[in-house]
C-alpha positions in Angstrom: 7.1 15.2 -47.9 8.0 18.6 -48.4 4.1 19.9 -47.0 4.6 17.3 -44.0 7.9 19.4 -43.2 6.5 22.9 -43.2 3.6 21.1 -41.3 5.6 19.5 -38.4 8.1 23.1 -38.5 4.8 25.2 -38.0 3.4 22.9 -34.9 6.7 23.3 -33.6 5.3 26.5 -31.6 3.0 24.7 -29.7 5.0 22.7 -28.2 6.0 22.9 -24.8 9.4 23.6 -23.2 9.4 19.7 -21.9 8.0 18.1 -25.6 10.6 20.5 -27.2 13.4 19.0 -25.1 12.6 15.6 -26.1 12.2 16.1 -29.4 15.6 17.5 -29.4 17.0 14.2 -27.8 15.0 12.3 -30.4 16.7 14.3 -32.9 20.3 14.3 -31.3 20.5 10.4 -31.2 18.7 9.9 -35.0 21.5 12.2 -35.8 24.5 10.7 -34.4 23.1 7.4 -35.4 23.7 8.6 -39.1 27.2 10.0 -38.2 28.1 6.5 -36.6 27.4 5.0 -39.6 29.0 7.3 -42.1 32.0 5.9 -39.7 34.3 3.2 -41.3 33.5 -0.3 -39.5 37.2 -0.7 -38.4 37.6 2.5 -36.4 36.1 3.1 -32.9 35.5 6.8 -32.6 34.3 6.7 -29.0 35.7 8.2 -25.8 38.4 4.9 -24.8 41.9 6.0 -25.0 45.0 4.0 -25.1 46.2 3.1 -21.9 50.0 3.4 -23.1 49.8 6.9 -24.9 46.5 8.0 -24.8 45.6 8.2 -28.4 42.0 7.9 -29.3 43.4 7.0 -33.3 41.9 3.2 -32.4 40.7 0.5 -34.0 39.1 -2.8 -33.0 41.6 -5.9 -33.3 39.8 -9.3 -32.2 39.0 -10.3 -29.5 40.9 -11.7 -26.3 38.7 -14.3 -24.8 35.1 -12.5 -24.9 36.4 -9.2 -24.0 37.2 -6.5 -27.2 40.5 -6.1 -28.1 42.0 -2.3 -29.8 44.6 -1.8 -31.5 46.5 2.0 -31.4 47.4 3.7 -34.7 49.8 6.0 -33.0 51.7 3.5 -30.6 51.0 0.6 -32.4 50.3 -1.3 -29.7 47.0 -3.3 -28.5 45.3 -3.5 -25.6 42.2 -4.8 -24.1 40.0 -2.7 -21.9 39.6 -4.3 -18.4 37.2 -1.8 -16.7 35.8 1.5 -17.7 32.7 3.3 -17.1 29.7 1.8 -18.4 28.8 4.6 -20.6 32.5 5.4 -21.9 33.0 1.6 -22.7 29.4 2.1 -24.7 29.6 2.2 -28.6 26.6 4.8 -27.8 26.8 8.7 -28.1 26.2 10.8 -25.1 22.8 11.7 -27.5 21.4 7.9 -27.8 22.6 7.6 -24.0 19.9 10.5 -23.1 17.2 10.1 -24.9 17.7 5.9 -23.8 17.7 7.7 -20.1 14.8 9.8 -21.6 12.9 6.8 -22.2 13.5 4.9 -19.1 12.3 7.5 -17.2 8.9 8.0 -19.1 8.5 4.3 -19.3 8.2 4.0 -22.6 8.6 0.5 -24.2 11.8 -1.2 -25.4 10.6 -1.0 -29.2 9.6 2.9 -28.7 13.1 3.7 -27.1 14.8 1.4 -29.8 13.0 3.5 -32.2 14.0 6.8 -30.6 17.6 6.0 -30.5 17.9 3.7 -33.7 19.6 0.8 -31.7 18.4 -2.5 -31.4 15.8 -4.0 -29.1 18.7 -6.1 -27.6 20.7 -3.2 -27.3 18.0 -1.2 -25.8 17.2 -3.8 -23.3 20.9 -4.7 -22.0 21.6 -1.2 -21.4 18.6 -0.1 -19.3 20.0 -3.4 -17.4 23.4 -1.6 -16.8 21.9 1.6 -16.0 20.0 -0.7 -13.2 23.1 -1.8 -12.1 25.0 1.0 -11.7 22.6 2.5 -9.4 21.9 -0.4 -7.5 26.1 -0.2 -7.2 26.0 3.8 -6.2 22.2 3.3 -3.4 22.8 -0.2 -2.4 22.2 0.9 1.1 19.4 3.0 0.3 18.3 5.5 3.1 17.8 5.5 6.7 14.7 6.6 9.0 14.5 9.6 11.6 11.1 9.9 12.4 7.7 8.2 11.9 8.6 5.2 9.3 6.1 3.5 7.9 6.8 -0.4 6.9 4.8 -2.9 5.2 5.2 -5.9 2.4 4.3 -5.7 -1.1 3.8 -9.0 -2.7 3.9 -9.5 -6.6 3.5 -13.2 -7.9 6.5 -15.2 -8.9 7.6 -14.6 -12.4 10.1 -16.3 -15.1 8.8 -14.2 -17.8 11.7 -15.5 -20.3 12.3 -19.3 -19.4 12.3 -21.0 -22.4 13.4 -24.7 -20.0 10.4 -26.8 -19.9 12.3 -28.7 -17.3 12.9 -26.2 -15.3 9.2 -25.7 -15.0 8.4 -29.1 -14.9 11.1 -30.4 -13.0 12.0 -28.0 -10.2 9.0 -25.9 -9.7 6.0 -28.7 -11.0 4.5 -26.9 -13.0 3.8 -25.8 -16.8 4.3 -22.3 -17.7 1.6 -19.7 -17.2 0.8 -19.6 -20.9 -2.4 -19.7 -22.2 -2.5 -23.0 -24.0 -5.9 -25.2 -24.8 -5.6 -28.8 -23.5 -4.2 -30.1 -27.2 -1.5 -27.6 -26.6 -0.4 -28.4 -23.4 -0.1 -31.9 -24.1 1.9 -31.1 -26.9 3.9 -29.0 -24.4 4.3 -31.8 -22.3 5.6 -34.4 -25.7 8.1 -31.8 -26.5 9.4 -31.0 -23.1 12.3 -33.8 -23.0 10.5 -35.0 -19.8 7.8 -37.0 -21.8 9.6 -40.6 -21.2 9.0 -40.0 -17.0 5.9 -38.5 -17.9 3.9 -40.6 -20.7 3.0 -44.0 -17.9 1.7 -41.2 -15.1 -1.9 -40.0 -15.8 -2.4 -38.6 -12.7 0.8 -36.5 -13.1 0.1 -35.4 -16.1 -3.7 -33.8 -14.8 -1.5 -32.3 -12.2 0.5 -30.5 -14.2 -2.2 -29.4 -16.8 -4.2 -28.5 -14.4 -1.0 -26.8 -12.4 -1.3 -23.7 -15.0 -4.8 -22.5 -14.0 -4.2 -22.6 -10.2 -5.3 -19.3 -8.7 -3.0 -17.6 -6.0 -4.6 -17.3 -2.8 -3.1 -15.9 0.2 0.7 -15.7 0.8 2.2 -18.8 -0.9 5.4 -20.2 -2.2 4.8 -18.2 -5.7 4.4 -15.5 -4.1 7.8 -12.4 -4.0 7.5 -10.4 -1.2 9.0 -6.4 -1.3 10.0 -4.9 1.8 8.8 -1.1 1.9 9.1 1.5 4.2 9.2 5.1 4.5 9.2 8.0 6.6 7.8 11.5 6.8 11.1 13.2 5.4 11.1 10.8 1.9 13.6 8.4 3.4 13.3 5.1 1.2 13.9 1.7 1.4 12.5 -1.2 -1.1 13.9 -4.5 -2.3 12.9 -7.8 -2.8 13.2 -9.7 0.3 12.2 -13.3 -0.1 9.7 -16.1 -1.3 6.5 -16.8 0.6 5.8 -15.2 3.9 8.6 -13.1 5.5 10.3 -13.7 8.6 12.2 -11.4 11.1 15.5 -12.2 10.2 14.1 -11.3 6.7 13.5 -8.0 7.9 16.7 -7.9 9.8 18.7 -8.4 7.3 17.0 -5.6 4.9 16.6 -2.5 8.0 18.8 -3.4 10.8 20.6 -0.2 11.9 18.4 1.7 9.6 16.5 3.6 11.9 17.5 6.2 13.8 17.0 5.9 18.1 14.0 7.6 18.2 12.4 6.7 15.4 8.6 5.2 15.5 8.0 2.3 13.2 4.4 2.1 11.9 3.2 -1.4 11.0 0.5 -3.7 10.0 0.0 -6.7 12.6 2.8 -9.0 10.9 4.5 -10.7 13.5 7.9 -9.9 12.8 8.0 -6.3 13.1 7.9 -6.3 17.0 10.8 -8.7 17.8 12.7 -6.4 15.6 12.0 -3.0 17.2 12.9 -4.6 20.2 16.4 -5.4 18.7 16.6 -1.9 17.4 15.1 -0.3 20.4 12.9 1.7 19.0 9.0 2.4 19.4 6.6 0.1 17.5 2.6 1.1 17.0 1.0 -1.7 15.0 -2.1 -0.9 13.2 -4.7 -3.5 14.5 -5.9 -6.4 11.5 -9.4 -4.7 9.6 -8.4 -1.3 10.9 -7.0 1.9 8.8 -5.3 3.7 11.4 -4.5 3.4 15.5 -5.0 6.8 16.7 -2.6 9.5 14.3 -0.9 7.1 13.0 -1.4 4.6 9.9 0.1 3.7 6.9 -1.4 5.9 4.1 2.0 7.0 2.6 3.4 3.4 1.9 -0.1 2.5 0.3 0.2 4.9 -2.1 3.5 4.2 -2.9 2.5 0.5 -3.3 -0.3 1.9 -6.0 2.5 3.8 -7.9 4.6 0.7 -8.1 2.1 -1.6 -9.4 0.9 1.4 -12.1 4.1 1.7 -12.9 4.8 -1.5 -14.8 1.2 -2.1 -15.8 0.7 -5.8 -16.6 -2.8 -7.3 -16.8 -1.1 -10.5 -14.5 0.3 -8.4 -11.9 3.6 -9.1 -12.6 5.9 -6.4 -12.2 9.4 -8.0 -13.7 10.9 -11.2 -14.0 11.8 -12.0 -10.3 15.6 -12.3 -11.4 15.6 -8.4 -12.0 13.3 -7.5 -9.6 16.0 -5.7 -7.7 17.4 -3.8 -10.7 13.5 -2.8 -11.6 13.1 -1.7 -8.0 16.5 0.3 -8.2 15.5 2.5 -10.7 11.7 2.9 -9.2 13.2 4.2 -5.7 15.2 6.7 -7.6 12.5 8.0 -9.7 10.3 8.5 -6.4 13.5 9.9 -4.6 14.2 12.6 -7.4 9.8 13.2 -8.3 10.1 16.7 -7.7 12.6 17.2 -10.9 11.4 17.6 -14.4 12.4 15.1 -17.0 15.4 16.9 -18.4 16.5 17.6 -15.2 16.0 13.3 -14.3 18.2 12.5 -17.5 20.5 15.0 -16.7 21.2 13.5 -13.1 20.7 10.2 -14.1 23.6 10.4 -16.8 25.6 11.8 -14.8 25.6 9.6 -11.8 25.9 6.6 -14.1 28.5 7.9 -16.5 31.5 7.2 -14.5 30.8 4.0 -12.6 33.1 1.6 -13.5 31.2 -2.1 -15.0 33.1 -5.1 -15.8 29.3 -6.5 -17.0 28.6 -8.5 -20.2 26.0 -9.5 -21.9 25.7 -12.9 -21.0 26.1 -12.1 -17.2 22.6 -10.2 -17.0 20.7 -13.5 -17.8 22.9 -15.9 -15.6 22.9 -13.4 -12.4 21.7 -14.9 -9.2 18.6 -14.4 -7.5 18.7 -10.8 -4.9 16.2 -12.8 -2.6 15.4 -15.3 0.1 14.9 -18.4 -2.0 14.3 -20.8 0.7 15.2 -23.3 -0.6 12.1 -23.3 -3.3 14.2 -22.7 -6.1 17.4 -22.4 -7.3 19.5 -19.0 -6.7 20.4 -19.1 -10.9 17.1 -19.4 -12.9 
């Protein structure tokens, strides 16, 4: 151990300024993770205060409903805490909170930040979830255009990566999950499901629903999530998840109306929907003709790259990005990295802690998995998966 030591303190020179900094927020959180626990059980030493004297001399004293309940050594008096900043209500330290930030913004897995902030996967995973929320809370407009703005749809297939319902699946969308299962196993799917009584004297139903799991997408369908994009010359944004299928105009009315300044030029693929709504916004519209790259100096080369950093950036081998119920929040924290590229990694935590420190969250646990759908369901599915 003690070779490894003087090994890992003489490599310490090669490091650059950026690996320093995180291995200094790797070190920060390990360590106040070891001063948390030395930390009797019964006393919170975070940042809430009283809200009749001020004291920080808490400790935890039940619960009131769901919500945590504190009792003040000073005042004697308890209280519950109805709505604080997401990060001060956090049992994390301002360390873990960084190098969590750290590993949002490097991507790095759930397990590798729970690792780097010795907090549970759970934890880990509900947190980046409020950090989602909070800036979808502070950029829910997102930007506006003021000169050429490119526009075009980016379309991921529908996911429920996490429904454990078989009747969900079976029942609402008619279908089994997209799980790799021999024939023996699907069947066995199907026994187990709870819908096997409706199912068992229907052959035919069956084969359909066997053979619903290897159905390729083709085209635009109803499993199909289409993202609104566009962006201009001066790195004005806008992305979100839009609806189900193929989108309509009042889809993109709803996500850009007023959004564009008067003489602004919107730059388009041939969708049929963008030129009833630059007539309603009274501003220029040059469509880029089907099979063709460009129409004269204009085209759409900035928003295709940004479509090839999005799907890099989660990279799944089924081309899913997320789960389509946090599609939004996923998207959220996407547009801000691209908004805020030209800063290093420190300075990204930095911001990003920051920003999100002092936005007030009244979120729980169990309201991240029961939020509603962002998007135009059409009636396809339920708005609560």
């Amino acid at each position: 151990m003690a070779d490894f030591f003087q090994e890992m303190i003489g490599s310490i020179d090669s490091l650059s300024e950026e690996q320093l900094q995180e291995l200094l927020s790797i070190l920060n959180a390990k360590q106040s993770t070891k001063k948390q626990k030395a930390v009797s059980n019964n006393d919170y030493q975070g940042t809430i205060k009283c809200e009749y004297c001020g004291s920080e001399n808490l400790k935890k004293h039940g619960l009131r409903g769901s919500k945590q309940r504190y009792y003040c050594k000073d005042c004697k008096r308890t209280f519950v805490i109805k709505s604080a900043p997401i990060i001060q209500s956090s049992k994390l330290t301002e360390a873990q909170w960084k190098e969590l930030l750290r590993g949002m913004i490097q991507n790095l897995t759930l397990k590798e930040i729970a690792e780097n902030t010795s907090i549970s996967i759970t934890s880990v995973w509900y947190n980046k979830h409020k950090v989602c929320s909070a800036l979808l809370e502070i950029y829910k407009e997102q930007d506006g255009f003021v000169d050429i703005a490119e526009c075009d749809e980016y379309y991921t297939p529908l996911s429920f990566k996490g429904k454990r319902d078989p009747e969900f699946f079976i029942k609402t969308l008619g279908r089994m999950p997209r799980h790799h299962r021999n024939y023996a196993e699907k069947m066995m799917y199907l026994q187990n499901s709870g819908c096997w009584n409706e199912l068992k004297n229907d052959p035919e139903r069956i084969q359909q629903l066997i053979d619903s799991v290897e159905t390729k997408l083709r085209g635009i369908s109803k499993e199909q999530t289409c993202i609104l994009t566009c962006k201009d010359r001066g790195n004005h944004l806008y992305m979100s998840p839009t609806c189900i299928g193929r989108m309509d105009v009042n889809d993109v009315k709803k996500h850009l109306k007023g959004k564009f300044a008067g003489d602004s030029i919107l730059v388009t693929d041939s969708h049929a929907s963008y030129p009833e709504f630059a007539r309603s916004e009274h501003i220029q519209l040059e469509q880029i003709p089907s099979g063709k790259h460009a129409k004269g100096a204009y085209n759409l080369g900035r928003i295709n790259a940004l479509h090839s950093r999005l799907q890099s950036h989660w990279p799944d081998k089924s081309n899913r990005l997320l789960a389509t119920k946090y599609l939004d929040l996923g998207l959220i924290f996407f547009w801000w990295l691209e908004k805020n590229s030209n800063l290093t990694t420190q300075e990204k935590v930095e911001k990003l802690y920051s920003e999100v420190a002092s936005v007030i969250s009244n979120t729980e646990y169990k309201d991240i998995p029961n939020r509603e759908l962002s998007l135009n369901t059409k009636g396809l599915i339920p708005k609560k998966v």
